[in-house]
Each structure stands twice: as C-alpha cells, then as structure tokens.
ROFIVO-540821 format. One record per residue (C-alpha): residue in three letters; x, y, z. Coordinates in Angstrom, 2 decimals. Example, Ala and Ser with C-alpha at 12.3 -4.5 7.8 and 13.67 -1.06 7.14 Angstrom:
2
residu|c1|c2|c3
ALA|12.30|-4.50|7.80 .
SER|13.67|-1.06|7.14 .
END
This chain:
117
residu|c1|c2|c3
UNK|15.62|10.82|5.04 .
UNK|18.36|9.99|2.74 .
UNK|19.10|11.94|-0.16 .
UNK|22.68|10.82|-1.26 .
UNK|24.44|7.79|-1.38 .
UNK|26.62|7.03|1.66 .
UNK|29.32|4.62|2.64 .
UNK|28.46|1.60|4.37 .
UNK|30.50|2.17|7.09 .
UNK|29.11|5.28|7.65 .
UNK|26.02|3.72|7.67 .
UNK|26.61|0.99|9.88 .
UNK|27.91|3.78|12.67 .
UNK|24.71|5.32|12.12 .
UNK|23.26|2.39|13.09 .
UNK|24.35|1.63|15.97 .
UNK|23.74|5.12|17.61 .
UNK|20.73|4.90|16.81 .
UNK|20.16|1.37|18.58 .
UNK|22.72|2.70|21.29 .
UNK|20.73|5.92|21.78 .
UNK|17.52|4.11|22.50 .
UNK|15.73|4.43|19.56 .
UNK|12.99|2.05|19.32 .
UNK|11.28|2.88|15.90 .
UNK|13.32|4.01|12.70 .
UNK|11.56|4.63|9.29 .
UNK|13.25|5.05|6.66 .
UNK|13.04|6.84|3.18 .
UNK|14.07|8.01|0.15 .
UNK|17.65|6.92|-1.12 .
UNK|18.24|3.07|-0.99 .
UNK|16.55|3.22|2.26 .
UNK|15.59|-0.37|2.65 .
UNK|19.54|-0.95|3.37 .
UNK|18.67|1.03|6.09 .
UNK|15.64|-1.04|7.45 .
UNK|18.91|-4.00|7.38 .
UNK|21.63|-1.81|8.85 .
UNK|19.52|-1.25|11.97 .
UNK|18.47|-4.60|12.46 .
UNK|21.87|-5.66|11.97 .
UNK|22.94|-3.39|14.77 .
UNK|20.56|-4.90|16.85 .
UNK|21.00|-8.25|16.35 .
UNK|24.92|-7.28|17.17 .
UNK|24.59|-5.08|20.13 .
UNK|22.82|-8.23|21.72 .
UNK|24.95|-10.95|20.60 .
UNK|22.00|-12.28|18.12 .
UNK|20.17|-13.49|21.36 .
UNK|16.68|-12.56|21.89 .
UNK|15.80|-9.45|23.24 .
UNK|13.30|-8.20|25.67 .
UNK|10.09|-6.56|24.03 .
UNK|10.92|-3.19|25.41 .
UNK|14.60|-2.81|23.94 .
UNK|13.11|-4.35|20.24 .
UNK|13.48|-1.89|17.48 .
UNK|10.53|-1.88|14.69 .
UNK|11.96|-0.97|11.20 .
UNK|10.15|0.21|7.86 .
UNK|11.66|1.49|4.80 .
UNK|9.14|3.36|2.50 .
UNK|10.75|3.46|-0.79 .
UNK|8.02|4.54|-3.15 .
UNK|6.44|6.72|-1.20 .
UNK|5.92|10.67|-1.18 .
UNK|7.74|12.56|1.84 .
UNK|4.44|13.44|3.35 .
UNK|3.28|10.27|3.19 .
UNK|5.71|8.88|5.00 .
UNK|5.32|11.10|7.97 .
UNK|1.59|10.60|8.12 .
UNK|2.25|7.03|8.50 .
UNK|5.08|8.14|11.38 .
UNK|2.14|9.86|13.14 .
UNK|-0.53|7.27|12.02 .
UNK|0.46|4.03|12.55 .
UNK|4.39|3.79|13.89 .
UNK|3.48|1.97|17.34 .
UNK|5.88|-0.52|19.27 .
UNK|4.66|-3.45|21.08 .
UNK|5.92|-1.77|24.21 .
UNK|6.96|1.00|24.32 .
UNK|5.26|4.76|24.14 .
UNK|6.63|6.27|21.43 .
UNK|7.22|10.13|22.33 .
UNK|9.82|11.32|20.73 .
UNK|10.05|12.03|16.98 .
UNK|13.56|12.52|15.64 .
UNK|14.10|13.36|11.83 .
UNK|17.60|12.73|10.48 .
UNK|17.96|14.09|6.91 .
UNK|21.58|12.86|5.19 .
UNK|21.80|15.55|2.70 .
UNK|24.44|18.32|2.27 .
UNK|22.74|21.04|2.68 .
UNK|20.30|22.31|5.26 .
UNK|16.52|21.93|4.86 .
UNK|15.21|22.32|8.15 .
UNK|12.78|25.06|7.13 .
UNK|11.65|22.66|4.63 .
UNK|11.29|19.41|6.17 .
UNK|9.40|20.88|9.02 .
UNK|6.92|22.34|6.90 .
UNK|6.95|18.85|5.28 .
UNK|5.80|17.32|8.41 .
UNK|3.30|19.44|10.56 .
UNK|1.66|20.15|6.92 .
UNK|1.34|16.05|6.13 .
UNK|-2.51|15.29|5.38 .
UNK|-4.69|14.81|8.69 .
UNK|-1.93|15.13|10.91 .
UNK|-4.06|16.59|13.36 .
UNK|-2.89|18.92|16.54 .
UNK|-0.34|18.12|18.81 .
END
C-alpha cells in the first residue's frame, strides 16, 4: 500500500528484500504503484543475473491502480495464485507515516466475500 511518494532508491531496496525474503507474490496499490510491479521484477531479473529462473523462485506481480482498497484484497484472497508455489503467508506493507494498523486490518478481514479463515 503506498500512500506517499518515495525515492527510488528506497524503492529499489524495498525490492530486493522482498525478492531476498522469499516473497513470491507482491500486489501492489495505491500511489504510483505500477513502478512497483517494475521495481520487483527488476530485482528479480538482477538477483538472478537476467537468466531464467526456476518456477518455484518466480515472483508474480500486479499493480491495481484504480482500484478500491477492498478490492484489492479480495482479489489477494481470490485469485493471487503462483504456478508453484502455496501461497500461505499474507504480508501487508503500508508506506505511509503514520500508523493504520487498526485500519487496514479492518480493511481486509471486512473485504466483500472474504469468507473464514
């Protein structure tokens, strides 16, 4: 979730933790998010030298620019599948300067037909 500009060098450190840290599915939204969608797949591409990778090490990317917050996480719970990989693990990162946990939880376990967990 980004809700403020950010340097791109920020962004590209971002990046790459998140392709060092495993992750294996990144959505993005709000704030010039589709440079997000390229940052990661730039970080990819880098961490393996722009040569192929296996299918279980890929990381899918979306941006969802004109979309509504909830939205967004019913298609996280809906539809964000990898080729190979089980997705378990849902982390939200919100770049904003203040704290909205509270918020942005409510956000998400209230998204239409979520269903139980």
């Amino acid at each position: 979730m980004i809700d403020q500009p950010v340097a791109e060098a920020w962004q590209t450190r971002v990046s790459d933790w998140l392709v060092r840290s495993g992750c294996r599915y990144m959505m993005a939204w709000g704030l010039e998010c589709g440079s997000w969608d390229d940052s990661v797949d730039w970080s990819r591409l880098i961490a393996d030298n722009f040569e192929d990778v296996p299918d279980d090490r890929r990381v899918m990317t979306t941006w969802h620019e004109n979309e509504m917050l909830v939205e967004t996480f019913w298609f996280a719970h809906h539809f964000a599948e990898h080729p190979s990989v089980s997705l378990t693990n849902l982390v939200i990162i919100d770049i904003f300067p203040e704290d909205r946990e509270n918020e942005i939880l409510t956000a998400y376990f209230t998204s239409p037909d979520r269903g139980e967990e």
